[in-house]
C-alpha positions in Angstrom: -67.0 -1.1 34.5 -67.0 -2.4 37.9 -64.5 -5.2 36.9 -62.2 -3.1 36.1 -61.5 -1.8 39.9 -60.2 -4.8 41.7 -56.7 -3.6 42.7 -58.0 -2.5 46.7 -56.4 1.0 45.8 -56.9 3.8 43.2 -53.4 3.6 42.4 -53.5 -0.2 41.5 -57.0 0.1 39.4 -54.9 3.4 37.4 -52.3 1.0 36.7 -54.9 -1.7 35.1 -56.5 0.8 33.0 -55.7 -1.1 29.6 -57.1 -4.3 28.8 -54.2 -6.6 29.4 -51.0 -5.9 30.2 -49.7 -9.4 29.6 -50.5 -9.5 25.9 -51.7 -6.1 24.6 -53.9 -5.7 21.6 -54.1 -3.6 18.7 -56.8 -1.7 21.2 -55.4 -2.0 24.6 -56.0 1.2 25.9 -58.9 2.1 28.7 -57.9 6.2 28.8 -58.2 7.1 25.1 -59.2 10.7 26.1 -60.3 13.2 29.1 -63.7 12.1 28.9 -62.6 8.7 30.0 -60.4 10.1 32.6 -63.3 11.9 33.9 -65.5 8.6 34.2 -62.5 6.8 35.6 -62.3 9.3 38.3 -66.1 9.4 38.4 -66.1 5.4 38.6 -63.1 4.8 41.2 -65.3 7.5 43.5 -62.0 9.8 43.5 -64.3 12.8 41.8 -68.2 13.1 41.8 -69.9 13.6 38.9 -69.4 17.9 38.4 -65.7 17.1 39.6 -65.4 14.2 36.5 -67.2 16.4 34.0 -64.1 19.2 34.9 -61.4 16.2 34.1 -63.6 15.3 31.1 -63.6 18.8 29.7 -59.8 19.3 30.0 -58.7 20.2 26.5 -55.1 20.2 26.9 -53.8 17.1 24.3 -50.5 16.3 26.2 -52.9 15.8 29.4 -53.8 12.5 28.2 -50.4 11.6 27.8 -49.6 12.8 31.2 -52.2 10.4 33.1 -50.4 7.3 30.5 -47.0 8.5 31.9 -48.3 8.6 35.7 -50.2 5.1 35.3 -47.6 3.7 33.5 -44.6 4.5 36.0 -47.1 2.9 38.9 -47.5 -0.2 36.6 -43.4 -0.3 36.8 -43.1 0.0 40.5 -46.3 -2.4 41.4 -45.6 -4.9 39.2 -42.1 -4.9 40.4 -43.1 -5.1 44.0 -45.6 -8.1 42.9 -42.9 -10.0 41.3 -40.7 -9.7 44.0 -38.1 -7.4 42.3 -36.7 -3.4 43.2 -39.0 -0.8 41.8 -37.1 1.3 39.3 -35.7 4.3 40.7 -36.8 6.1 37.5 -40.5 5.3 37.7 -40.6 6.5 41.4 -38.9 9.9 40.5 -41.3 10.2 37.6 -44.0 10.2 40.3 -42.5 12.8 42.5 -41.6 14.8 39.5 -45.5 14.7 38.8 -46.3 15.2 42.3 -44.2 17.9 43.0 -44.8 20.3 39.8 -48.5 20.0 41.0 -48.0 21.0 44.7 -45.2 23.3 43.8 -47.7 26.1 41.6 -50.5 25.2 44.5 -52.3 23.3 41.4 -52.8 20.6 43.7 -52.9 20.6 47.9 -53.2 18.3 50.7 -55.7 17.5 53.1 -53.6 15.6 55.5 -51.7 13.3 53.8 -54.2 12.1 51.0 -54.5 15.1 47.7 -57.6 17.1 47.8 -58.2 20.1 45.2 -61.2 22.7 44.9 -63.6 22.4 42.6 -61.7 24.6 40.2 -59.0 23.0 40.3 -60.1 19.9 38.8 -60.5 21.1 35.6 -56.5 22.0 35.9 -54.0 19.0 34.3 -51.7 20.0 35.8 -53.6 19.5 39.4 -55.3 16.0 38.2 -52.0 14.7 36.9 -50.4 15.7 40.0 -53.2 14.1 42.4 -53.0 10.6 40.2 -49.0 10.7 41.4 -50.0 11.6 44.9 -52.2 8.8 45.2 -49.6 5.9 43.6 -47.0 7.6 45.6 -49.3 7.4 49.1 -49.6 3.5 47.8 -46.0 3.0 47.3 -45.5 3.7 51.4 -48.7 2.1 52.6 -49.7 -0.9 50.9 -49.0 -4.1 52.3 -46.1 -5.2 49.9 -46.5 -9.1 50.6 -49.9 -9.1 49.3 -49.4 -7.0 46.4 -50.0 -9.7 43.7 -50.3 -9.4 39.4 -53.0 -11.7 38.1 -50.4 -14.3 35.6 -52.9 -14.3 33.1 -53.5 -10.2 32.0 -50.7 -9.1 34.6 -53.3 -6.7 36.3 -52.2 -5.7 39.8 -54.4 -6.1 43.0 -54.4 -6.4 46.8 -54.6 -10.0 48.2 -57.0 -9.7 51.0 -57.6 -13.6 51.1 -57.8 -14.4 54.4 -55.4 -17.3 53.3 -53.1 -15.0 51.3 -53.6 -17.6 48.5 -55.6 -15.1 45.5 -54.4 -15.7 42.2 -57.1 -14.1 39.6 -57.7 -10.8 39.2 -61.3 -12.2 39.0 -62.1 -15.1 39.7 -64.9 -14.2 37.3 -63.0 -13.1 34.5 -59.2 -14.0 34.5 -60.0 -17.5 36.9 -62.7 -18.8 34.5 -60.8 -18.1 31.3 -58.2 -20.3 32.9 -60.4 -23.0 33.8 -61.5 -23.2 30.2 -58.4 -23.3 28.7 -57.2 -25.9 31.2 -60.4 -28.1 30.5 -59.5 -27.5 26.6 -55.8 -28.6 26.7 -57.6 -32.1 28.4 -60.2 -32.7 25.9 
């Protein structure tokens, strides 16, 4: 859903793919299986639609638990950042790790400094996992870290690009309004 990629970066939108991160539910989870790993890729326009079918065909179980262990570690480091505190060492050397096996068997390659793979490749887990740690690796260096922000009601991760600095929803249209209600609620 288009809602769910507010972050600014494909890193950032990975890490919000649950529901809420602030108070999960019994359902929480957004990447249940390779088939919604394909449409993710397919949705954040990282893969067009024969490259998502590839991801969505992947058979290989532990895949799916490698792209939870890839978005999970970025969750760590950005919401750190966003909250003002160190990233943990661990998280970042979980992405490398993931980055690294992927370039090291030529799974994955480069086009400059951004992943790129071959249409093969995308049905490889190894090369898809790998990419996914590329890309919240590339984040880690670039993104502005003073407007890296976590939305205090779901704890999803985006880019302030306010020209005020001053965002504080997610969406205004989700996280903002819910807010309002319950604000308007507590003073009826």
């Amino acid at each position: 859903m288009p809602e769910h990629f507010i972050g600014g970066h494909p890193a950032l939108d990975l890490a919000n793919a649950v529901f809420d991160r602030r108070a999960p539910g019994p359902d929480n989870e957004l990447l249940k299986s390779a088939r919604d790993i394909g449409n993710w890729f397919m949705a954040s326009e990282l893969a067009d639609p024969r490259e998502a079918a590839a991801v969505a065909e992947i058979a290989d179980e532990p895949f799916v638990e490698r792209v939870h262990a890839v978005r999970e570690a970025s969750a760590k480091i950005f919401g750190a950042i966003a909250t003002r505190n160190a990233p943990p060492a661990e998280a970042l050397g979980s992405l490398f790790g993931s980055a690294a096996s992927g370039l090291a068997d030529g799974a994955a390659r480069l086009n400059d400094t951004r992943p790129a793979m071959a249409p093969a490749q995308w049905r490889d887990p190894d090369a898809v996992t790998a990419v996914l740690a590329m890309l919240s690796i590339e984040a880690f260096y670039t993104l502005p870290r003073e407007r890296l922000r976590s939305c205090p009601r779901c704890h999803w991760l985006f880019l302030d690009t306010s020209r005020g600095g001053k965002r504080r929803w997610c969406s205004m249209r989700v996280c903002g309004n819910r807010e309002k209600v319950s604000r308007h609620r507590e003073l009826a």
